[in-house]
Structures are given as C-alpha cells and as structure tokens.
C-alpha positions, 0 to 999 in steps of 0.5 A, a space after each residue: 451585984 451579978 446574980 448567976 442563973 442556975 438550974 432547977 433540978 429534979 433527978 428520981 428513981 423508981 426507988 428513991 428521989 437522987 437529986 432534988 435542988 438547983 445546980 449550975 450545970 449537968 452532964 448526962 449520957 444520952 443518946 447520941 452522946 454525952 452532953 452538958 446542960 447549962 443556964 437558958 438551955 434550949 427545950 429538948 427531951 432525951 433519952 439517957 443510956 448507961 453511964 454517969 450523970 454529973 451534977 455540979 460536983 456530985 455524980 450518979 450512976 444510971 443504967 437509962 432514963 430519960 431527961 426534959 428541959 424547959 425553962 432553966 427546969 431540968 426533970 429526970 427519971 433514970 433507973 440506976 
C-alpha cells in the first residue's frame, strides 16, 4: 500500500485561524507570480500579494502575507 505524502498546513490571519490541516497541495500569489506548492517541496520564504490562495479544493481570499516552506510544513500569515 502507497501512502501519499502530503502537506502539513497552517494559514492565519490577524483575526481568526483560515486553515489548519494537511493538504496535497497549495496555490498561492506571490510575488513574482503565482506558484503551486506540492509534497518535498524545496524551503523557500515569500512574500504573498493580493489575490487567491488555493488549497486542495478550498480557496481564500487574501490582500498580502507572507508564506514559509520546510520540510512538507507550509506556514502562513495573510491579511485578507
């Protein structure tokens, strides 16, 4: 049996906690563009401007935020 690796998430807002879970994947504005985030993903840290952030099925609306990545660990903070 195949077990698929997933992402241990975490999306907040100054007001309230958007999203807290696994996920197999996200898509995010940032800065330089949208990009996906998927399973052994390399570390990185970014910036999130306005627009949608994607995960698995659920979207969310943001207006900036910033995003860190390390190992299959996802943390966000966004203003939406």
């Amino acid at each position: 049996m195949l077990v698929e690796p997933k992402l241990s998430v975490l999306v907040t807002s100054p007001e309230r906690m958007l999203y807290e879970g696994t996920a197999k994947g996200l898509i995010v504005p940032g800065e330089r563009g949208t990009f996906e985030i998927l399973p052994l993903h390399r570390p990185l840290v970014s910036r999130l401007l306005s627009g949608v952030m994607v995960i698995d099925d659920r979207s969310f609306s943001i207006r900036r935020g910033a995003i860190r990545v390390a190992d299959d660990t996802v943390v966000a903070v966004v203003e939406t």
